[in-house]
GUFI-751849 format. One line per field, with one value per residue (C-alpha): x, y, z; residue in three letters; residue number from 1. Coordinates in steps of 0.001 Angstrom, whole numbers, padded with zeros to 6 digits. Example, Ala and Ser with C-alpha at 12.3 -4.5 7.8 and 13.67 -1.06 7.14 Angstrom:
<atoms>
c1 = c(012300,013670)
c2 = c(-004500,-001060)
c3 = c(007800,007140)
aa = c(ala,ser)
i = c(1,2)
</atoms>
This chain:
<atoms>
c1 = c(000000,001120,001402,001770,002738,-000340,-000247,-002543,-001089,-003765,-003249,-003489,-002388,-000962,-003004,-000874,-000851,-000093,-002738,-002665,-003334,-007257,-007286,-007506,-005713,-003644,-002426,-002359,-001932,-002108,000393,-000384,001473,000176,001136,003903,002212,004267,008006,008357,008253,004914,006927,009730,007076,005036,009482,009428,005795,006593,010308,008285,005697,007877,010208,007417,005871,008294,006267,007648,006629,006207,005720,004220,001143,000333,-002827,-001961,-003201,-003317,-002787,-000017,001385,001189,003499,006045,004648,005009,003038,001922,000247,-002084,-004793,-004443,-002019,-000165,003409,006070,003869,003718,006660,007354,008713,006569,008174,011505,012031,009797,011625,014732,014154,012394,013865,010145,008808,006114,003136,001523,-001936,-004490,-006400,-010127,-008737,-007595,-011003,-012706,-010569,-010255,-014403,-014205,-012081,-013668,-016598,-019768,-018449,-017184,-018636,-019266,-017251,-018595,-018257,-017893,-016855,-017163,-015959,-017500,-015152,-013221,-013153,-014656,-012346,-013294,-012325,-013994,-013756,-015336,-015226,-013481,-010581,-009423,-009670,-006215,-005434,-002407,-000168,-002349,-004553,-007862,-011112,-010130,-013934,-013752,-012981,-015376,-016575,-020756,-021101,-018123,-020188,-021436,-019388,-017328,-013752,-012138,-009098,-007434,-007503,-010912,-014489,-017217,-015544,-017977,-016026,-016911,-020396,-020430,-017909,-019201,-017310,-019564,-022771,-020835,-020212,-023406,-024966,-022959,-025027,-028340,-027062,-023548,-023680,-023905,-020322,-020722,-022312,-023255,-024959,-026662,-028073,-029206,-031184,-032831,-034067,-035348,-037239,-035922,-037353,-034233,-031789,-034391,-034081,-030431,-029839,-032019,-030130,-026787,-027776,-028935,-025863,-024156,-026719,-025787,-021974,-023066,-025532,-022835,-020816,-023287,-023859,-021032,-019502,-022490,-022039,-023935,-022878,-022329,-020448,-020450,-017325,-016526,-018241,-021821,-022185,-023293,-026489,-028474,-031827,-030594,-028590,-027580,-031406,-032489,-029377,-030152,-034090,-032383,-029573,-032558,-034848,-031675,-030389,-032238,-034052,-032041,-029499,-031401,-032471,-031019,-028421,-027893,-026225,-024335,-022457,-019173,-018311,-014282,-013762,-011055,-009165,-010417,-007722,-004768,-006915,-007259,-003423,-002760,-005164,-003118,000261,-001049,-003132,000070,001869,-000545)
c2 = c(000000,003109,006111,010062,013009,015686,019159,021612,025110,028272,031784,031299,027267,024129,021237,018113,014096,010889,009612,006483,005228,005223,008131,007232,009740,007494,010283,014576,017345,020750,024254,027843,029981,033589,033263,036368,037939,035737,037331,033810,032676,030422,027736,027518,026635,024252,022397,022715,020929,018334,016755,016803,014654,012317,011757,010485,008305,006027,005491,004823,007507,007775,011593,015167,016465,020194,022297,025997,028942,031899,031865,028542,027901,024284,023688,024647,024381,028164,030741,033258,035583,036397,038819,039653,040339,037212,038921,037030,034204,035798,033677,031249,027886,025421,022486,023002,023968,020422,018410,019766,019134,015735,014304,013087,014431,016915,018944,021952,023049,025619,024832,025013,022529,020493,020658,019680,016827,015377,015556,013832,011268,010329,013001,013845,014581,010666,009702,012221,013545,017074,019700,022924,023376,026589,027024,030089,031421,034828,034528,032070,030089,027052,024085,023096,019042,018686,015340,014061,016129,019553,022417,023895,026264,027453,027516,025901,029355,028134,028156,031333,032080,034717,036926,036688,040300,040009,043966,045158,048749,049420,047231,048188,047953,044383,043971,042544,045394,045597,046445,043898,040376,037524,036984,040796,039855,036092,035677,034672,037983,039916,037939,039942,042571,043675,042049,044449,047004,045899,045486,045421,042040,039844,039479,035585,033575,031572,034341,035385,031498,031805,034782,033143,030468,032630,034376,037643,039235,041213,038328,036094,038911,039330,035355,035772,038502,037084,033640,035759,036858,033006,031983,034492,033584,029890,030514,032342,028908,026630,028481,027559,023915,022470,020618,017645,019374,021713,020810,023843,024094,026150,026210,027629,024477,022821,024854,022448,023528,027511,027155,024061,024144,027389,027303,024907,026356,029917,028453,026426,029427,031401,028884,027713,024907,022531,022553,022449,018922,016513,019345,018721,020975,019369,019955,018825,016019,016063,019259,019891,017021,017912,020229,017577,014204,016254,017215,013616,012567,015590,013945,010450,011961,013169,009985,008708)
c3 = c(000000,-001362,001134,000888,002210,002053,002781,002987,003384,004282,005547,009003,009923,007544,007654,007541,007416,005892,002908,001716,-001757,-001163,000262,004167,006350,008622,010732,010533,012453,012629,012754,013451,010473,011135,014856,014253,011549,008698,010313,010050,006667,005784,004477,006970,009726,007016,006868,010512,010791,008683,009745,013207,011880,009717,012892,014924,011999,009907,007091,003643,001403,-002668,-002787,-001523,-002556,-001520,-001021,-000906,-000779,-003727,-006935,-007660,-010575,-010742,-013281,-011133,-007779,-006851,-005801,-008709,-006648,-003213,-004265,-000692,002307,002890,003870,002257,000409,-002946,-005002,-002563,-004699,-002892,-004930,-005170,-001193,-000255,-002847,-001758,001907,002002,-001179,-002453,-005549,-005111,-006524,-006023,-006707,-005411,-002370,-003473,-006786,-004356,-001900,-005130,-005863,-002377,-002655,-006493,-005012,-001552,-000163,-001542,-005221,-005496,-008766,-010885,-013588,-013636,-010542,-009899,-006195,-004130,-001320,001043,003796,003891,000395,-002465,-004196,-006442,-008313,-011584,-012783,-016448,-017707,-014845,-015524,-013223,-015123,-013930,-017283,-019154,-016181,-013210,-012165,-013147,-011053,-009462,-009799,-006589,-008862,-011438,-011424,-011398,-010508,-012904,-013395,-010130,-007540,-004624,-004597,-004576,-002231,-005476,-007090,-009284,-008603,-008242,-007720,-006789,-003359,-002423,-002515,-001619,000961,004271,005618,003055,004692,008352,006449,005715,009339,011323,009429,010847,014210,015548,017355,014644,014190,012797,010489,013555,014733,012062,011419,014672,013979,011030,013070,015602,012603,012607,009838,008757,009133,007235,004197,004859,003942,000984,-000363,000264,-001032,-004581,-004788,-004625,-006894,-010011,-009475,-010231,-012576,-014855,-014474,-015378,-018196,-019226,-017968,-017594,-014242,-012406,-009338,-007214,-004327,-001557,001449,004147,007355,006709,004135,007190,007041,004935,005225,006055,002381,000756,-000097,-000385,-002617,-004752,-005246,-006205,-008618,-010862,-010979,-012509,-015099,-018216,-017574,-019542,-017291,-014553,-014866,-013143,-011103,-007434,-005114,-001606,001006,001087,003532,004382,006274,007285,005105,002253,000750,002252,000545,-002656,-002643,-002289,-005535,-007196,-006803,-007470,-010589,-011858,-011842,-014619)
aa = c(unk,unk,unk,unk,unk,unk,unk,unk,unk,unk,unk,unk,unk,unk,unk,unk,unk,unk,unk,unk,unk,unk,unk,unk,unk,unk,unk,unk,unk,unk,unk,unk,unk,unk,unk,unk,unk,unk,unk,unk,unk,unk,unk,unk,unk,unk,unk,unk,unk,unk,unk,unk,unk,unk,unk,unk,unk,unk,unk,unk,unk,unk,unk,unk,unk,unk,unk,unk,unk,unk,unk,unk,unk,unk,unk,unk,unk,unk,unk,unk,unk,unk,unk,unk,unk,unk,unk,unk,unk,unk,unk,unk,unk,unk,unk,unk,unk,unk,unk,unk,unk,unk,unk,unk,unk,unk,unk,unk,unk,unk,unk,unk,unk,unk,unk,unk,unk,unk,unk,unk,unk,unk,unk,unk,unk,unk,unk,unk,unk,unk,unk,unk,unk,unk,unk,unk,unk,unk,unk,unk,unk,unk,unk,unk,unk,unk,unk,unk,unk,unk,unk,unk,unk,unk,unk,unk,unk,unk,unk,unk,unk,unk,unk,unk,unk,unk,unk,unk,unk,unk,unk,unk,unk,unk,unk,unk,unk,unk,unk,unk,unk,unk,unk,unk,unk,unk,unk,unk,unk,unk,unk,unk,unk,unk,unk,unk,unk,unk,unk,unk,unk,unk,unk,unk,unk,unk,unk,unk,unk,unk,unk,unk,unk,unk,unk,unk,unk,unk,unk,unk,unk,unk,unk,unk,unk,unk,unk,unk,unk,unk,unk,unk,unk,unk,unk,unk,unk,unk,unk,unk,unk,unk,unk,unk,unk,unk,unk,unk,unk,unk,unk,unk,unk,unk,unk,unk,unk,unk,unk,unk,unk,unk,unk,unk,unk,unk,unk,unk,unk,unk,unk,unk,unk,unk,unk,unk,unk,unk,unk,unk,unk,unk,unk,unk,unk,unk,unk,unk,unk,unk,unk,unk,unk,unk,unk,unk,unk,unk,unk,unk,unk,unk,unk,unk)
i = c(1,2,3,4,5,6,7,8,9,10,11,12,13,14,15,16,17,18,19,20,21,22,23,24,25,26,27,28,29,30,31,32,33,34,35,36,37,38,39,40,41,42,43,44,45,46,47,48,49,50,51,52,53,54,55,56,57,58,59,60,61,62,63,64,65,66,67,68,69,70,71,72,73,74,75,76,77,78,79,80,81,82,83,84,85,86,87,88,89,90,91,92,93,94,95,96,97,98,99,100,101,102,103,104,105,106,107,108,109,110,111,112,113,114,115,116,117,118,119,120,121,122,123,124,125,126,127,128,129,130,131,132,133,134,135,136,137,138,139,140,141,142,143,144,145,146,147,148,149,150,151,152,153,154,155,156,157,158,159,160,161,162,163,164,165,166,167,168,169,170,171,172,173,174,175,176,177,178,179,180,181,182,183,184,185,186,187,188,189,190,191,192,193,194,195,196,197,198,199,200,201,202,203,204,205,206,207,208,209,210,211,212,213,214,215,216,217,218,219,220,221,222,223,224,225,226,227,228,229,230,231,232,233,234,235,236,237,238,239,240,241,242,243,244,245,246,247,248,249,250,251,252,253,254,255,256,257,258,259,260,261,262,263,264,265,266,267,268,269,270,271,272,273,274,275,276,277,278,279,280,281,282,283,284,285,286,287,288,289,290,291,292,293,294,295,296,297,298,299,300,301,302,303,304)
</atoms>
């Protein structure tokens, strides 16, 4: 039995573990990165992290597959770009330092590709061949499989749909530089964003669930309005690739009758109803392990 090294770097901790070739997580753990505002160097603790871990488990390993954050070029496993304020990760050879260090060949992909993949492979995607996978946090990113394939593009930046720009005229100002992006509007911090507004102590999307089930009229039209906005983000996409699924991650996709369906209801009234038939929209199942089981599929993907 086959086993890997997965990695699943994010802005504020690395995600890390042992996969084996089915995709079982035989043992992880987990390492603050931001916890001196990145003085340290992101992947000097993610080094750190792992020789820990690989001293206290001997396993035999057949490569590295990484999950990271930002815009990665995966053809050579660095980091394009941010689109945010990540001190020192923009640039950061991924591949070369790991491959270098651990003597294991390695690749690198974006973290919401990877979320989708790890889903494709063993969570609620497992199965189907065409996905587009959003993931809802303090940003949106995504991953799109068509044809059971990732689409990854020219040099690996595909499915960067947070910043699809679905208020180009009129929008606010994107902290990547351009008005309107999806993630603006779609984020779970834009759901905060515009709670605060109403009243100051709904500082969470816990919170503001809460309020919805307590049927607070203004948090009940606060969810609708923020769930429109998901909905024309997606609807653009299907538009275009045509999916089976969607497959929704991050923490609020636990709200399953608060959004997964309410979600699902919206998406189908937008879209022509050709491709409405037969689309589903779920939750995604592995969490936390998600990015670090997708990383793993990566490598082994890329092995042929």
């Amino acid at each position: 039995m086959k086993r890997y090294l997965g990695i699943d770097i994010g802005g504020t901790a690395v995600k890390y573990g042992i996969v084996d070739e089915l995709g079982n997580v035989l043992v992880k753990d987990e390492r603050e990165v931001a916890f001196d505002n990145y003085k340290t160097p992101i992947i000097e603790t993610v080094v750190l992290a792992v020789r820990d871990l690989l001293q206290k488990n001997e396993y035999e390993l057949s490569g590295i597959g990484v999950s990271a954050t930002g815009q990665i070029d995966s053809k050579k496993g660095m980091v394009a770009g941010t689109g945010g304020n990540i001190a020192g990760w923009n640039g950061t050879p991924i591949k070369e330092i790991l491959e270098a260090e651990f003597h294991l060949p390695c690749t690198v992909a974006n973290d919401a590709n990877c979320m989708c993949l790890g889903e494709c492979w063993t969570g609620s995607a497992k199965g189907y061949s065409d996905v587009i996978g959003i993931t809802i946090g303090t940003g949106i990113g995504g991953g799109i499989v068509t044809g059971g394939k990732l689409l990854d593009g020219f040099t690996g930046l595909g499915g960067e749909i947070g910043h699809m720009r679905i208020h180009a005229l009129d929008g606010e100002m994107c902290h990547c530089g351009q008005r309107g992006c999806y993630e603006y509007y779609a984020a779970t911090t834009a759901l905060v964003r515009q709670a605060k507004k109403i009243d100051p102590d709904w500082i969470n999307g816990k919170v503001i669930f809460d309020a919805v089930n307590q049927g607070d009229a203004r948090a009940v039209k606060l969810l609708q309005d923020w769930i429109d906005e998901i909905a024309v983000g997606l609807s653009s996409m299907i538009h275009i690739f045509n999916p089976k699924l969607i497959l929704v991650g991050g923490g609020v996709s636990s709200q399953e009758e608060l959004l997964i369906r309410p979600l699902e209801k919206r998406v189908k009234e937008m879209i022509m109803p050709a491709f409405a038939k037969d689309l589903e929209v779920k939750a995604a199942t592995l969490k936390n392990d998600a990015g670090m089981i997708g990383a793993v599929y990566n490598f082994i993907k890329s092995e042929g």
